[in-house]
N, C-alpha and C positions, 0 to 999 in steps of 0.2 A: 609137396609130399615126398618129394626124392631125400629126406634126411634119414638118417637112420634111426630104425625104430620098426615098430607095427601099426600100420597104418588104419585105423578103419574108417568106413562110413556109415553111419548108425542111421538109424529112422528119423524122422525130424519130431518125434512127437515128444516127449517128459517121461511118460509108462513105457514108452517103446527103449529107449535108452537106459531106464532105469533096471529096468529088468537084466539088460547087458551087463552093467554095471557091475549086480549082484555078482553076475560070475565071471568077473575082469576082476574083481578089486583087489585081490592077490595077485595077480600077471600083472597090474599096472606097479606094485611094489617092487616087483623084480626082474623088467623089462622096463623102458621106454614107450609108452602108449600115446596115442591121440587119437582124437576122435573127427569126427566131422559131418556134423549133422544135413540127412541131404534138405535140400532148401524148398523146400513144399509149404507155400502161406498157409500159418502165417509169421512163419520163422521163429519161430519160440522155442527151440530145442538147443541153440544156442549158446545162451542165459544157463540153463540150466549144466548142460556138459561141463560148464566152466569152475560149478561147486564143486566137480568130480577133483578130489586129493589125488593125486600124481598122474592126471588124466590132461595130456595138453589137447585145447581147445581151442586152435587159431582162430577160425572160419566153418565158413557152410560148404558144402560138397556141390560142386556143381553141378549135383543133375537130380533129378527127382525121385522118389523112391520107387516109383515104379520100371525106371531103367537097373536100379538095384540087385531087386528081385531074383532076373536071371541069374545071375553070380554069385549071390549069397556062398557065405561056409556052412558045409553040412554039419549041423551041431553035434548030431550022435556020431561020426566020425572021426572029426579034424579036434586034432590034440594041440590047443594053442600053443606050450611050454617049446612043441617041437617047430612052430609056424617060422619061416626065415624072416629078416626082414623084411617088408614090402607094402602092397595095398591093398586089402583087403575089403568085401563089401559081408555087413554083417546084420542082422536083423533074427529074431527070437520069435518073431510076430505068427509065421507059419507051423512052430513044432508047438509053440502057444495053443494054437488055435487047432491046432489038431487033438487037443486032450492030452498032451506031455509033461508032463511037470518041470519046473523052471532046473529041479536039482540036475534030471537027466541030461539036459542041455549041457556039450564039454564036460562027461562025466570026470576028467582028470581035474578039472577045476570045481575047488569048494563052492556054494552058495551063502552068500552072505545076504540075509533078509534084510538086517537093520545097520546097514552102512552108513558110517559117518559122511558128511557132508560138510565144506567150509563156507558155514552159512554166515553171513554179517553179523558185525555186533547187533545188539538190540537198539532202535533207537525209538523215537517218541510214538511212531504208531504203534508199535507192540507194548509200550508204556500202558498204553489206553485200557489194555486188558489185562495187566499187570496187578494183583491184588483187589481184586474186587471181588464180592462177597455175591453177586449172581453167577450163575453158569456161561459160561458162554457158548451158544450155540452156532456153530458154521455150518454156512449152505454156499453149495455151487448152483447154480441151475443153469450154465450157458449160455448158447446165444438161439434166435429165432430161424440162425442160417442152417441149423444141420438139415436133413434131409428129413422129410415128410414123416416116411414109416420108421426115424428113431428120436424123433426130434421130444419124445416123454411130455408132458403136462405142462399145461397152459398156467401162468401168475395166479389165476384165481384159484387150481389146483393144488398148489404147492402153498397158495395163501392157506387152505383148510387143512390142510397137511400138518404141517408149524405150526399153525393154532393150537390142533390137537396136541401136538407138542408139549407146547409149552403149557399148554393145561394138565397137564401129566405131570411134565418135571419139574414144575415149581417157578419160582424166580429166575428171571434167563434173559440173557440179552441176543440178537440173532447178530450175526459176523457175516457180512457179504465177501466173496472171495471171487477173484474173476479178475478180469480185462477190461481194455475201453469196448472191446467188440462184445463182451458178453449182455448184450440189451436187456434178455429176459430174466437172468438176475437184477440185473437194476430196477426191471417193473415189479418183481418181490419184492425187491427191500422197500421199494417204494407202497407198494401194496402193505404191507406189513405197517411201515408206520402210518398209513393211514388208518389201518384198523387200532392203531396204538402201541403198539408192541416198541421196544427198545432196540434200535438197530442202527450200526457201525455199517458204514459202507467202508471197505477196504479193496478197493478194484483199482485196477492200474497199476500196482505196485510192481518192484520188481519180482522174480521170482524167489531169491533169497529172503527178502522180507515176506513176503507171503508165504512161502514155509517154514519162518519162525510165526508167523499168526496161527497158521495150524496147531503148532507145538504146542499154546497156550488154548487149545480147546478142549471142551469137556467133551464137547463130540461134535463130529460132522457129518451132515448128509450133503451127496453128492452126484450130479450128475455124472455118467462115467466118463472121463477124466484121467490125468497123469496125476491131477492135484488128489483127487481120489485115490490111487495106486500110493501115490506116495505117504498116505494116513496109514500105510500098511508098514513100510519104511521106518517113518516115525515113530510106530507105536502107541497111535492116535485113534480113541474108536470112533469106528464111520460104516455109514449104511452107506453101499453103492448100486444104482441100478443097473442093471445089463440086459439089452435088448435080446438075448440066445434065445427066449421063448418066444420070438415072434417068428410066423411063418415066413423062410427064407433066410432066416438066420443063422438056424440051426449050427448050418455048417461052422459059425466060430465058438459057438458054446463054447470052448473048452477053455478057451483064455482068460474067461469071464473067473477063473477060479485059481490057475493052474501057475500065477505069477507069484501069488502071494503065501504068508509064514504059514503050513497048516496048523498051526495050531492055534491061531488068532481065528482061521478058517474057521477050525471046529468049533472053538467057545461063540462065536458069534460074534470079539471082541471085531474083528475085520466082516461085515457083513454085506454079502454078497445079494441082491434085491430081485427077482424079475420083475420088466414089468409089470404094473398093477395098476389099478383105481388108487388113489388117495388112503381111502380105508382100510381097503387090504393089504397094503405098506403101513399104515398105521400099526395095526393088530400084528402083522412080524416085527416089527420094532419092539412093541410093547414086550410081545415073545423072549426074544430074542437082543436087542441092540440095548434095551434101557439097563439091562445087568452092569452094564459098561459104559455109563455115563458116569464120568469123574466127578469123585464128589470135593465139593470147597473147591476154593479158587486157588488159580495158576498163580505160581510167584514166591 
């Protein structure tokens, strides 16, 4: 990192980065930028830094986000355009989470919602979804490792969930999106085609092909997620849940809204979920998310 330039070291997450991004993406046009994701498993921030357009992305930062923390740039203060060379530790995550809006963040820098990405050509997975006359419907649902009190709905919950679904919207194929570690998406989709239902598993991919699979959806629900964040990015509509109304959470509420375009906010095209039962995420969808399920097929 002794080259010349502005150094930073960004969050290791997807949503964490992403958000930076929005208000780097003019500084990296007219500056020298890199990034470097700190290295917190399961390294996946990476991959993604590296779609960033005039964003160099060697490596991972050697230390963990939580040695970070202390050093971070004060966003409402420090004026990137004036920052000298050097290294810098940067993270969105705390004015996020305090109820900030992403604009406020380096007010001397613009905010860009729907920034381009150099995502791969198309190739034959994204084919698969290419021109066909069902909807395609995308779910994330994770892995079984998050922690107890956020870890949201068990396969046979998110099976009735999608049911209802697709009995609402018609014709529709489900899109699995995820990882090799994402287990409890793979027991949905798995779930799913046992009750019948039409379903692509697309896990493992890389991150570039996986946000062209997004591209091609009619709509996505999601556990919360970068891949979630970034249906915001896209211009993709998605329901996301966010744990802020569980007791002891409170305190990040604010992030759960405060990253994304408000105006995708407002319409409900980007939809924000607490969590709920099955049903009563059912019935705000209905409300709410189904205005913004694209109609006809991608392609």
């Amino acid at each position: 990192m002794s080259d010349p330039g502005l150094h930073f070291i960004v969050p290791p997450g997807i949503g964490d980065s992403g958000w930076i991004y929005s208000k780097l993406e003019r500084l990296a046009r007219r500056r020298t930028v890199s990034f470097y994701p700190n290295n917190d498993p399961p390294n996946r921030g990476l991959p993604f830094v590296q779609l960033m357009p005039n964003i160099c992305a060697p490596y991972y930062a050697c230390e963990p986000y939580n040695k970070s923390l202390p050093h971070l740039l004060d966003p409402l203060t420090t004026k990137l355009e004036n920052l000298p060379d050097g290294i810098y530790r940067l993270s969105l995550n705390p004015h996020l989470e305090a109820g900030h809006r992403l604009e406020t963040a380096f007010p001397d820098q613009p905010t860009n919602f729907h920034y381009q990405l150099n995502l791969p050509a198309p190739g034959p997975i994204e084919a698969q979804l290419d021109g066909r006359p069902e909807k395609q419907i995308g779910f994330y649902c994770s892995s079984y490792a998050h922690r107890e009190d956020i870890r949201f709905w068990l396969p046979e919950q998110w099976l009735h969930f999608l049911g209802k679904v697709a009995a609402r919207i018609g014709p529709c194929r489900f899109i699995a999106l995820g990882t090799v570690y994402d287990d409890r998406t793979a027991h949905v989709a798995q779930a799913l085609r046992k009750a019948g239902y039409d379903v692509i598993m697309c896990m493992s991919q890389d991150i570039g092909t996986t946000l062209n699979l997004i591209q091609r959806l009619h709509y996505f629900f999601a556990f919360p997620s970068g891949l979630g964040t970034m249906s915001d990015v896209l211009r993709v509509p998605c329901m996301m849940w966010f744990w802020g109304n569980l007791p002891g959470w409170e305190r990040v509420k604010g992030i759960f809204t405060s990253y994304a375009d408000p105006e995708q906010l407002a319409s409900g095209f980007h939809l924000i979920a607490p969590y709920a039962e099955p049903d009563a995420s059912f019935d705000l969808f209905l409300s709410r998310g189904l205005p913004h399920v694209r109609p006809g097929a991608h392609g």
